[in-house]
N, C-alpha and C positions, 0 to 999 in steps of 0.2 A: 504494500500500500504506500502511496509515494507523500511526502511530506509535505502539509499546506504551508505555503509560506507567510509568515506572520504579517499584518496590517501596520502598514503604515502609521505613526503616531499621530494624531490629528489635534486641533485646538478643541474640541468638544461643539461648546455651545458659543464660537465665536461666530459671529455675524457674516454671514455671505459677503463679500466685497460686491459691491454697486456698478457697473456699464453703464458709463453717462454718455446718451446720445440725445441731440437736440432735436424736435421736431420745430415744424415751420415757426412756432410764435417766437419760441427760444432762440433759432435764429436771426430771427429780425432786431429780439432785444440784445442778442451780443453782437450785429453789426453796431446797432444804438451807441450802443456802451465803448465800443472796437472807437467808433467814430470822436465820442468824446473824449476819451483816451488818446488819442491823438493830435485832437485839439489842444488838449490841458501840456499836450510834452512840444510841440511842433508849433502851436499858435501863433504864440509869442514873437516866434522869428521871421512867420509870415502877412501877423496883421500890417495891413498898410501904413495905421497910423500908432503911437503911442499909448500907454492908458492913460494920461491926462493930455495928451495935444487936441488942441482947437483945430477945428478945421470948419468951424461957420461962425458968422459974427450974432446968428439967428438961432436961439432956443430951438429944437425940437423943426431943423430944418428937412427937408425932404431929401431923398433917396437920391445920387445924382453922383455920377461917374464911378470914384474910389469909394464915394463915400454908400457903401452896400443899404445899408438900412436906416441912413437918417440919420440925426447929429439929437444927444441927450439934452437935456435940459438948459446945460450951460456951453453948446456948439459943439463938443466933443464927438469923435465918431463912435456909434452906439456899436457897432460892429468889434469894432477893436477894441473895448469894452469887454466885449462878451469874451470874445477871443481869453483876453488877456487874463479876465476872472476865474476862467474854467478850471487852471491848474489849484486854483486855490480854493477853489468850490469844491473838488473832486478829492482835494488833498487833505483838505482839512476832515473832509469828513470819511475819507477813506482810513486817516489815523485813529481817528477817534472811533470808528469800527472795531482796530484793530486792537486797540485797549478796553472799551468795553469785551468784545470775543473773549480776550485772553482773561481777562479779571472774573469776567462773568463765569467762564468755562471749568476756568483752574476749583473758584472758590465752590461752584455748585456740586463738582464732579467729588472736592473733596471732604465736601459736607457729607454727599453719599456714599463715601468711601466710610469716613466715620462714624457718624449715625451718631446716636444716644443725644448727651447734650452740646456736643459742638455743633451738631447738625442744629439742633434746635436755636442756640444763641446767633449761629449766624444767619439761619430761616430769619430771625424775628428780627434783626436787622434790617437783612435786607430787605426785609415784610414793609419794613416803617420807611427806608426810603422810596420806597416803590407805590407805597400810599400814597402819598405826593405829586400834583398834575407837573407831566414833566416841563411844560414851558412856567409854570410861576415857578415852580424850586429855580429855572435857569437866570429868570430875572432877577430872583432875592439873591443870587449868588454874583451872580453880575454889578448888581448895584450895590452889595456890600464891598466885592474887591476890587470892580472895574474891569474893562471889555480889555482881554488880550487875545492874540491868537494862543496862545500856548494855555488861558485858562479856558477859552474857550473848547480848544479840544480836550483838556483835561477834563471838564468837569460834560462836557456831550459822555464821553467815552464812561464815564464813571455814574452817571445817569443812565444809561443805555443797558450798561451790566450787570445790572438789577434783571433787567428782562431776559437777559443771557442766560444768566443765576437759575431762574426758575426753572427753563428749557433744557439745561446740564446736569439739573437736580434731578428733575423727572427722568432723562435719558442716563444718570450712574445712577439710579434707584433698579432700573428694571437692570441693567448691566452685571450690578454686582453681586446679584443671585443666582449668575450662572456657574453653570462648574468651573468654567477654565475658571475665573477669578476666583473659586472656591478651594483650586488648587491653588493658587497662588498666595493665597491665604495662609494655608495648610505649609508650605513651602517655607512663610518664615518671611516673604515677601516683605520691604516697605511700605508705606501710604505711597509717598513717591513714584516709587517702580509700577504700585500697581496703576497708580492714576497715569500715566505715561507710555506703559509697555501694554496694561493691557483694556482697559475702558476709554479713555480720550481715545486710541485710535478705532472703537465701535462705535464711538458716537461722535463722530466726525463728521458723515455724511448730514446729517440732518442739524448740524452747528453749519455745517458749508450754505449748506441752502439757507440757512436765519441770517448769516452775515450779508446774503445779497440784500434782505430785506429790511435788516438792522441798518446799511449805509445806506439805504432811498428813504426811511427817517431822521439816519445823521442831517441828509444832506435838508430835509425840510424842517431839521428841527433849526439847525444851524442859520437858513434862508431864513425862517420865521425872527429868529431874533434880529438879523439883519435888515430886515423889512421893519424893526422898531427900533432900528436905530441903535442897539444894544449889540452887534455882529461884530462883524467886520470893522474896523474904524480907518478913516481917509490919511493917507494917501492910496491906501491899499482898497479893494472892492471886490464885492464874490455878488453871485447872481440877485441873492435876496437884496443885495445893496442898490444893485440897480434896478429893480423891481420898484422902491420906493420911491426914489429918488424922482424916479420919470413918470411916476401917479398925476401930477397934474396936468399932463400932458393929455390923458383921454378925455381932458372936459375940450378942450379943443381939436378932440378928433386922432393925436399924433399916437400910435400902435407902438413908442417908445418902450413901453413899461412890460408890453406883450410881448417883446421876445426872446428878453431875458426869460420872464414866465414860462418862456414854451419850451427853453433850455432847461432850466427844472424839470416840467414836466417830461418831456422827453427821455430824459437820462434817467427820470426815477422808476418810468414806464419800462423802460428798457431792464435795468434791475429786476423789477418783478416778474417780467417775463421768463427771464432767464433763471432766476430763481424758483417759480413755480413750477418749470423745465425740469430743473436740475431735483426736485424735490419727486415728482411725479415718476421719473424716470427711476431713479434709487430703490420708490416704493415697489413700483414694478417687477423691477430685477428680484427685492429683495423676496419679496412675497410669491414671485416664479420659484426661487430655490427654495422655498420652504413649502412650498406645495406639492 
């Protein structure tokens, strides 16, 4: 009788790996995004005009040769405007994704990794700052220290990872009841090792898909305060900045203010898209191999 050869050692109950493929919507929002991304690194070198040069003596002048889409409120070209803003629109709030992600993900993942009462002191924490509407906490923090860029993405990013927190929580709750991690346990394992070598990378896919959707609120949570004046501060400008700025333009007709607006919009459309994409597809795959 000839002898079976023994089975390969397997990770147990670790999570199928995800084949992310785009279908049509998710391609249109990563041209979107492909497109603004290019703007925010290349703009700069090809707008025509400056971010503060004049190029009309007339407020909210019309559309005409170089000048693509009309001059802002004080003759400036709104174009190069836009252009010039992107990298700082995109950037600011692409950081402050990247610090809420990480804060939110680390501290949720390792709540569940602990449980008892570390999980609970820092739940009721993060319970209380999350209670909180996020644009007035941004104001009361703004008007107590003052508009920087470096506070402003610190405290988006640290605001944001509240909602991280709870999505990290939930994904190492169901995580760490599986075997592999039980082995890991049993092993002698770190908190460390195990929140790095073996649950952050299961719950990865469905953290990837919240971050498209975590940076299209960076970027409006960010526009909204800059739209009160409270953002961005001059000489420097991001889209919410010029959104308000050129408000009194629509009483006399000038689409000034609109297309900043649609820059926003656009790019945060494109996010969602590609995120809803990349969420849909994971579930698919996942839910194929486990069927």
């Amino acid at each position: 009788m000839a002898e079976s050869t023994p089975p390969a050692p397997s990770r147990g109950d670790t999570l199928p790996k995800a084949r992310f493929n785009l279908t049509w919507p998710g391609r249109i929002g990563a041209a979107i995004i492909s497109f603004w991304l290019v703007v925010a690194v290349t703009g700069p070198f090809l707008a025509p005009f400056t971010l503060a040069e004049f190029v009309s003596d007339n407020g909210f002048a019309a559309a005409k040769g170089k000048i693509l889409l009309g001059a802002d409120y004080l003759g400036r070209d709104l174009f190069s405007r836009i252009v010039h803003s992107a990298w700082l629109t995109i950037g600011m709030a692409t950081v402050a994704t990247l610090i809420a992600t990480s804060v939110g993900s680390a501290l949720g993942i390792f709540a569940a990794i602990k449980g008892g009462w570390v999980d609970m002191v820092i739940s009721r924490v993060v319970d209380t700052f999350h209670s909180f509407p996020t644009l007035m906490l941004g104001l009361v923090i703004i008007a107590a220290l003052g508009p920087s860029a470096a506070l402003l993405i610190l405290m988006t990013g640290l605001i944001y990872s509240t909602s991280v927190f709870r999505i990290a929580r939930a994904l190492g709750m169901d995580i760490t009841v599986m075997d592999f991690v039980q082995v890991a346990r049993a092993r002698g394992e770190h908190v460390g090792w195990i929140l790095f070598h073996e649950v952050l990378p299961n719950a990865a896919t469905p953290l990837v898909a919240d971050f498209g959707i975590r940076l299209s609120f960076s970027i409006l949570f960010l526009s909204s305060l800059s739209f009160l004046g409270l953002g961005v501060q001059p000489p420097y400008a991001d889209w919410g900045t010029l959104v308000r700025e050129n408000m009194p333009g629509l009483v006399g007709g000038s689409p000034a203010s609109v297309y900043p607006a649609l820059a926003i919009a656009s790019f945060t459309i494109g996010l969602n898209l590609v995120a809803d994409d990349f969420a849909a597809s994971s579930g698919r795959a996942i839910a194929g191999k486990i069927a």
